[in-house]
C-alpha positions in Angstrom: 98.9 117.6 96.0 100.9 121.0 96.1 104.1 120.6 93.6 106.9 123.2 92.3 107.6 123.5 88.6 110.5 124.1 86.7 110.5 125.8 83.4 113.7 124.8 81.3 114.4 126.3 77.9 117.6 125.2 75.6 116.9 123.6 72.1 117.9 126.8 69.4 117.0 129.3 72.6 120.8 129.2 73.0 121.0 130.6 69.1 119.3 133.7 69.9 120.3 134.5 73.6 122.5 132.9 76.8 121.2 129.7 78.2 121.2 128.4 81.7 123.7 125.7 81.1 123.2 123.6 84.1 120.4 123.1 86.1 122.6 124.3 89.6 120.4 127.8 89.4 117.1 126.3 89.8 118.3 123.8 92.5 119.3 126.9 94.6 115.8 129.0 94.2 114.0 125.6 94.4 115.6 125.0 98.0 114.5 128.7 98.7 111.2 127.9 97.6 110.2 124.8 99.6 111.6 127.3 102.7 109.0 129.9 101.9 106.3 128.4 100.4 106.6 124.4 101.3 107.5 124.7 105.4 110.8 122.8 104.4 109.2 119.7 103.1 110.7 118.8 99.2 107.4 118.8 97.2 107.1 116.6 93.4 109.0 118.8 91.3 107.2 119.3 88.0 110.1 119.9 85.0 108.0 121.3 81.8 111.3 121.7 79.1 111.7 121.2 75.3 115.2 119.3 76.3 114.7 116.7 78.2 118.1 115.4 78.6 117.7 118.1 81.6 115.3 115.3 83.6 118.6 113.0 83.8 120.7 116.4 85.1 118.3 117.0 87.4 117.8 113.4 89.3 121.5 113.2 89.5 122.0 116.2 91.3 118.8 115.9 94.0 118.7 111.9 93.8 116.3 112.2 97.0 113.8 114.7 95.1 111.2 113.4 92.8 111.0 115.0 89.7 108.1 113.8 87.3 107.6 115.7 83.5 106.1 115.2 80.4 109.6 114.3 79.5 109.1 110.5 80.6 106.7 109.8 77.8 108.5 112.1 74.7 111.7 112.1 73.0 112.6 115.4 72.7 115.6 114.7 74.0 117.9 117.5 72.0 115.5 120.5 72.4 112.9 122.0 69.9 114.2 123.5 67.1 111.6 125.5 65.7 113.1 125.1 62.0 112.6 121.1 62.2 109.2 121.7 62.7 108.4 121.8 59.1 109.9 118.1 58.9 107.4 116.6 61.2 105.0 114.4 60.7 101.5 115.1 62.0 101.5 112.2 64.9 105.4 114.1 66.2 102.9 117.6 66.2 100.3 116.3 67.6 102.5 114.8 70.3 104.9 117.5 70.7 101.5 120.2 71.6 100.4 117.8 73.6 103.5 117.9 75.5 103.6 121.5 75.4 100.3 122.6 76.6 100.2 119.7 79.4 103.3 121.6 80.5 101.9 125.5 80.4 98.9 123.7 82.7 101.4 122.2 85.0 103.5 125.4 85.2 100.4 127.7 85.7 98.5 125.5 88.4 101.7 125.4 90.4 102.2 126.3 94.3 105.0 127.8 93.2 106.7 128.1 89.8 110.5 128.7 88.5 110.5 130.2 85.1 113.1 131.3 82.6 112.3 135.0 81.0 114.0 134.2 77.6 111.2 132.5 76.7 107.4 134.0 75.9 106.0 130.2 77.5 106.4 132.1 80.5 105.1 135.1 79.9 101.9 133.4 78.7 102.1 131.1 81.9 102.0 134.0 84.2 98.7 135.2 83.0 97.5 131.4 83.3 98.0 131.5 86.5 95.2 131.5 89.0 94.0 134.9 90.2 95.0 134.0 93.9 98.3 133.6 92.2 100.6 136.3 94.1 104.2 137.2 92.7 105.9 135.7 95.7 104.9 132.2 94.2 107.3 132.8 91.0 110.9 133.5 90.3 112.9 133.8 87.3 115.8 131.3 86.7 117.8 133.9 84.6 118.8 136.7 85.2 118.4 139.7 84.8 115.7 140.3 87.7 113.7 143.6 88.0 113.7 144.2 91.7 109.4 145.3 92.3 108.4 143.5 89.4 107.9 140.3 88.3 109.6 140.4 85.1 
């Protein structure tokens, strides 16, 4: 089935650069998507994010949308922290790349995808994406946008 994903990035992001703070921003270009690209009908909305307290945020505000994530089977629930990782053992790796590259997958095979720029996953997941893939079917979250180009 055709789905949307969401690309949310908090954890120490929001040490190094502004954050989108609530998840209102990608609830307004979601609706725009499933105008354009869905004919009006609310697709699954796939939520790839290293914090997933956002799932919660997400399923209170569209209770009538389903949202499904890697999130549902991890405990990541505070964000990465890139400094922790050194504390990990090899089963939390193992099952926070798993996570991660189920997510880039997910993101990149998207009908249409909503991605944050303050993060390199995204850059990374615009090349993934299929060669059929045109620019219409993506949108950054944060601002700011280049108008003509896709980042």
């Amino acid at each position: 089935d055709e789905y949307m994903a969401l690309s949310v990035r908090r954890g120490d992001k929001a040490t190094e650069t502004s954050i989108l703070e609530t998840v209102d921003p990608y609830i307004k270009l979601a609706e725009e998507g499933i105008e354009t690209h869905f004919g009006g009908k609310v697709p699954t909305m796939f939520v790839a994010t290293d914090d997933c307290s956002v799932m919660q945020e997400f399923r209170d505000v569209r209770p009538d949308w389903t949202f499904v994530s890697e999130c549902d089977n991890a405990s990541e629930a505070n964000g990465f922290v890139y400094k922790e990782m050194k504390f990990w053992s090899e089963e939390q790796t193992d099952a926070h790349f798993n996570k991660f590259i189920a997510e880039m997958i997910g993101m990149a095979t998207a009908k249409y995808w909503i991605g944050v720029a303050t993060t390199n996953v995204s850059y990374w997941v615009y090349f993934m994406r299929s060669l059929e893939a045109t620019d219409d079917s993506f949108i950054w979250a944060d601002p700011p946008r280049v108008p003509g180009l896709p980042w």
